[in-house]
C-alpha positions as MATLAB code, in Angstrom:
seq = 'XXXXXXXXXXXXXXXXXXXXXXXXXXXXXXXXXXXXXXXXXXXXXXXXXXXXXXXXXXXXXXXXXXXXXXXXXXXXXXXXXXXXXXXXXXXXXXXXXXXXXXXXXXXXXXXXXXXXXXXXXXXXXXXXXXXXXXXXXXXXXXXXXXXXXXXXXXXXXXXXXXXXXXXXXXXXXXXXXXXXXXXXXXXXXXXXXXXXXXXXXXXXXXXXXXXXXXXXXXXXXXXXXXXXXXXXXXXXXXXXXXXXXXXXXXXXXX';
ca = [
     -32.746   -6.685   18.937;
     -29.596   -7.265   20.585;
     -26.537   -5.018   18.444;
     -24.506   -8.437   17.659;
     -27.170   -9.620   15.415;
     -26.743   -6.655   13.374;
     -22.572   -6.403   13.783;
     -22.532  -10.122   12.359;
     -25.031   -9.489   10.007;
     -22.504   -6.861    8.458;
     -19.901   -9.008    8.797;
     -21.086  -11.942    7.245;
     -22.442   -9.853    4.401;
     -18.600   -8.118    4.038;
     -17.348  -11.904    3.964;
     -19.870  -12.814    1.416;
     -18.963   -9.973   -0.997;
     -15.209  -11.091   -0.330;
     -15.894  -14.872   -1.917;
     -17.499  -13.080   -5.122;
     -14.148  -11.484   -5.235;
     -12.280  -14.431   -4.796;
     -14.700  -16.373   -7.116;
     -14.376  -14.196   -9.487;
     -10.277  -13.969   -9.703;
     -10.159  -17.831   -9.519;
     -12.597  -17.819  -12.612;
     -10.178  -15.793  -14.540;
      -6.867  -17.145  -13.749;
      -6.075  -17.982  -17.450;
      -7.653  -14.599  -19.182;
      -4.956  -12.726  -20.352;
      -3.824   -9.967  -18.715;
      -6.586  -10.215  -16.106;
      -6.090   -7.863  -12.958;
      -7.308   -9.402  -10.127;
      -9.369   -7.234   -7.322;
      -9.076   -6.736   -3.810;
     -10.967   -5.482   -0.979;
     -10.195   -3.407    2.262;
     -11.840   -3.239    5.582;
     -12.657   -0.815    8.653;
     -14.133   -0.867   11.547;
     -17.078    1.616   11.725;
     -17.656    3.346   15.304;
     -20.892    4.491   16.620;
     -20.192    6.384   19.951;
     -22.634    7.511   22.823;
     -22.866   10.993   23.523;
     -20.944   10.697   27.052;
     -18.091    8.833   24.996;
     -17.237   12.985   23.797;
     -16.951   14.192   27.468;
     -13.754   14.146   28.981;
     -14.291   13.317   32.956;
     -12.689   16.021   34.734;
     -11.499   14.239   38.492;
      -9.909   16.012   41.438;
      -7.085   13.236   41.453;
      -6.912    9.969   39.838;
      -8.035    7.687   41.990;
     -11.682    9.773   42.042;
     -14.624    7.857   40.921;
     -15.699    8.611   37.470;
     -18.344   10.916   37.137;
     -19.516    9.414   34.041;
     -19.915    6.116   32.996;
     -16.761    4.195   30.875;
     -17.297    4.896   27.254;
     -18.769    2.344   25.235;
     -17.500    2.159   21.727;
     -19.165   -0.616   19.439;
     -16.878   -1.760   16.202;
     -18.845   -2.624   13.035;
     -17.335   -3.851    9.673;
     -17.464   -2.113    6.459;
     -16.305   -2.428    3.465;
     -14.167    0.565    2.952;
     -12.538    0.267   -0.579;
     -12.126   -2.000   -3.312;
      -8.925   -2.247   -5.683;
      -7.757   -3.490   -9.162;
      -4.323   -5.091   -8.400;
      -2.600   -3.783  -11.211;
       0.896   -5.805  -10.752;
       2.621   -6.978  -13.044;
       1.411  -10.666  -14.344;
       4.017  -13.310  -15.609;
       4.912  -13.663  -19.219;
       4.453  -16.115  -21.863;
       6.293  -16.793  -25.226;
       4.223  -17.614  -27.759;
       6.242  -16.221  -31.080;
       2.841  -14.709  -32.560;
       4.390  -11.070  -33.741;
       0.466   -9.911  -33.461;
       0.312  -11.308  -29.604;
       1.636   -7.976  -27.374;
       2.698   -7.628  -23.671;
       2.680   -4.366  -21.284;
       5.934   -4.451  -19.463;
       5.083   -1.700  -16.362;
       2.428    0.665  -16.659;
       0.528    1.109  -20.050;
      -3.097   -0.311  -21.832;
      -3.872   -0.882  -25.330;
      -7.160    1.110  -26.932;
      -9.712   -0.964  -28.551;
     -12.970    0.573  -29.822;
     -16.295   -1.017  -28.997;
     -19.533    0.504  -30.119;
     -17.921    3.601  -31.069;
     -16.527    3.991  -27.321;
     -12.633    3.721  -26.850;
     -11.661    1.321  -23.666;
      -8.599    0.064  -22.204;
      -7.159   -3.112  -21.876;
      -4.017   -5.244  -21.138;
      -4.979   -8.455  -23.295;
      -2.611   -7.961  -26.100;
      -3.951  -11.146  -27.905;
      -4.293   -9.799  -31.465;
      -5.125  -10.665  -34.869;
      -5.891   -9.582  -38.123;
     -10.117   -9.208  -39.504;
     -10.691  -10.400  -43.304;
     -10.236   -7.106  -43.905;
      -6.676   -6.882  -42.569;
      -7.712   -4.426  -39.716;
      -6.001   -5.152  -36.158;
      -8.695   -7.058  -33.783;
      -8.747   -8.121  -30.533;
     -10.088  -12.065  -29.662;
     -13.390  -10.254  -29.407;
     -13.466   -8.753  -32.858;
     -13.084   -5.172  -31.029;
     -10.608   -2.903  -33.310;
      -7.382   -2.187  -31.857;
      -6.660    1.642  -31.863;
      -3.491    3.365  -33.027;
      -3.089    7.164  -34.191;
      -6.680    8.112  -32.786;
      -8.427    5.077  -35.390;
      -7.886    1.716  -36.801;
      -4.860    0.209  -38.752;
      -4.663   -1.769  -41.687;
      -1.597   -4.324  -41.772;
      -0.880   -5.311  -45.633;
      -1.831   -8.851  -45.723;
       1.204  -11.520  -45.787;
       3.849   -8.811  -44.637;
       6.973   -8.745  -42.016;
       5.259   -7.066  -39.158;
       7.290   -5.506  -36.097;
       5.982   -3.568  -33.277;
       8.874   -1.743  -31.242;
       8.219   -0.794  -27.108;
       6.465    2.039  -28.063;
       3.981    0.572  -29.963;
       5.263    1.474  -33.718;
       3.784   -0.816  -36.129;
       6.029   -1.138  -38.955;
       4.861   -3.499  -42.001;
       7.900   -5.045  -43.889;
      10.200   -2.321  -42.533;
       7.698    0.638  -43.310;
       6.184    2.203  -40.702;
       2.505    2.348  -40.962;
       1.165    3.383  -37.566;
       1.556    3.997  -33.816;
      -0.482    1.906  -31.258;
      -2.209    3.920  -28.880;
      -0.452    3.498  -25.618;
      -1.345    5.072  -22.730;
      -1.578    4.749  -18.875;
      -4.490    6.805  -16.736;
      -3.132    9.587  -14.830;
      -5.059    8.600  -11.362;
      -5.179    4.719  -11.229;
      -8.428    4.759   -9.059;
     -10.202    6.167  -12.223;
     -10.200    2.730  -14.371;
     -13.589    1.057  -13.885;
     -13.739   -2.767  -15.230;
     -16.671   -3.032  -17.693;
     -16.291   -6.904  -18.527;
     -14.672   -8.421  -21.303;
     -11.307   -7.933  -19.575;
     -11.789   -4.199  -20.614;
     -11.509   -0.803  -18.701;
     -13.470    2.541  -18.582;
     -11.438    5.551  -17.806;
     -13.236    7.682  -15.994;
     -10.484   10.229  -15.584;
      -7.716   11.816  -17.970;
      -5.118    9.788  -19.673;
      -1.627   10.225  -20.567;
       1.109    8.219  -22.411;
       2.308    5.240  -20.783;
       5.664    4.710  -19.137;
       5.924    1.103  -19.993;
       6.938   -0.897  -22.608;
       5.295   -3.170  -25.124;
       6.929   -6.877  -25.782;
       6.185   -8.036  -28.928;
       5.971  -12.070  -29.254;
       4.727  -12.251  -25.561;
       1.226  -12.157  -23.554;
       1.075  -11.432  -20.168;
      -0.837  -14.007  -17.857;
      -2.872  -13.009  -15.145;
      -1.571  -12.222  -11.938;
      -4.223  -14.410   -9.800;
      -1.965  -16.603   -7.445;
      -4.135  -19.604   -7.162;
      -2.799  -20.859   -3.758;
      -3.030  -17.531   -2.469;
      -7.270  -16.719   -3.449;
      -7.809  -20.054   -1.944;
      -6.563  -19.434    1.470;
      -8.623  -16.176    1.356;
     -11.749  -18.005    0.218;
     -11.776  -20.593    3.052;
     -10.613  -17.823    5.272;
     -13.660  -15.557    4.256;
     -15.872  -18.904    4.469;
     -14.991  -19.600    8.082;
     -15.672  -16.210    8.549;
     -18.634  -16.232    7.268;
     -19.895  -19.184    9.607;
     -18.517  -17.938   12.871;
     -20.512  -15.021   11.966;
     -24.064  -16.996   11.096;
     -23.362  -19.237   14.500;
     -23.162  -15.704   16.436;
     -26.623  -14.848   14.995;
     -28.303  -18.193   15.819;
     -26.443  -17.941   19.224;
     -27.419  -14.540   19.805;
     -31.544  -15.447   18.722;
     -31.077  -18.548   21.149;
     -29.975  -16.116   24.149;
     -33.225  -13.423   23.102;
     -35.758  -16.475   22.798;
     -34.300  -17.926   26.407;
     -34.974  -14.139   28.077;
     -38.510  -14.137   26.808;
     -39.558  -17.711   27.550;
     -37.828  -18.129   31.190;
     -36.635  -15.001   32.641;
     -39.622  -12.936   31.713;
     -42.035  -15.497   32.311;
     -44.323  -14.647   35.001;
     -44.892  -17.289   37.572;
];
């Protein structure tokens, strides 16, 4: 089989995984604090053993002693990325709705394992405990916090809860020390898979932050990775149309 079929087959498989990506961002352009992914190619080399040698000539207009290297390019996926800019801000005068100004993720506890996550859309449990949407308790000082029920609640940039000017607890706020160790594990939450450290940013209280998916821009690269994508099937069924031509008229015996 002719190597084409199997440098578009990579290719149109690379462009496939792309429109997930795409998909996917699009599908959460109004989650809060969503951070949409990315993707990265390379080209992936496979050399002949001669392409090594370095021909040796007398003076340069010698013939080659070896034949001119031939170097064949097939795409990869080499890395994929959480975009972790910052997403716009919205006013919504909730004092339990929080947003991350810079670097820095809430903790929320989920089946006795602590996460990460930038949705600061928070409320309060029957039970006056702080929750996220998803009934997930929000951490601060290492376990959960109580906020009296009816009181004056503030919540300063560093994540101080204070409850009718008392202060009753500290949110924990921290930021991963390597950024490639956050893993997304659905929900809009993260896994750290790595250490952690205390955040430089800021909280906002009164605010969420919006997702930073720019519509416009994930549809471009969808029809970009779709077209692609077909330019990539047509050299396949152009490539199968040369093969089945060799065997049927230039190999047929007469």
């Amino acid at each position: 089989m002719r190597s084409s079929v199997f440098s578009a087959l990579f290719g149109a498989m690379s462009n496939e995984h792309r429109i997930d990506i795409s998909a996917n961002n699009l599908a959460n352009v109004n989650t809060t604090g969503f951070k949409r992914d990315n993707c990265a190619f390379q080209d992936t080399f496979e050399r002949f053993a001669h392409d090594y040698v370095v021909d040796a000539k007398p003076f340069i207009r010698d013939k080659n002693i070896l034949p001119d290297p031939k170097i064949m390019a097939r795409p990869r996926l080499s890395e994929e990325v959480i975009d972790m800019s910052q997403g716009a801000f919205q006013n919504t005068g909730n004092p339990l709705d929080l947003a991350v100004r810079g670097d820095g993720f809430f903790k929320v506890e989920k089946d006795g394992a602590q996460y990460l996550t930038r949705n600061g859309v928070f409320t309060l449990s029957p039970d006056g405990v702080l929750i996220t949407e998803q009934g997930y308790p929000v951490m601060a000082n290492g376990g959960q916090v109580a906020i009296p029920p009816r009181s004056d609640v503030t919540i300063d940039e560093s994540g101080v809860i204070r409850a009718d000017g008392q202060e009753i607890a500290q949110l924990d706020f921290v930021q991963p020390v390597d950024p490639k160790a956050l893993k997304k594990n659905g929900e809009n939450l993260f896994i750290l898979e790595g250490e952690e450290r205390p955040a430089d940013g800021e909280i906002v209280q009164g605010y969420i932050e919006k997702s930073n998916v720019e519509v416009v821009n994930e549809m471009v690269a969808m029809i970009e990775c779709q077209r692609s994508f077909e330019i990539y099937q047509k050299m396949i069924s152009t490539t199968d149309q040369l093969d089945q031509k060799v065997i049927n008229q230039v190999g047929k015996v007469s």
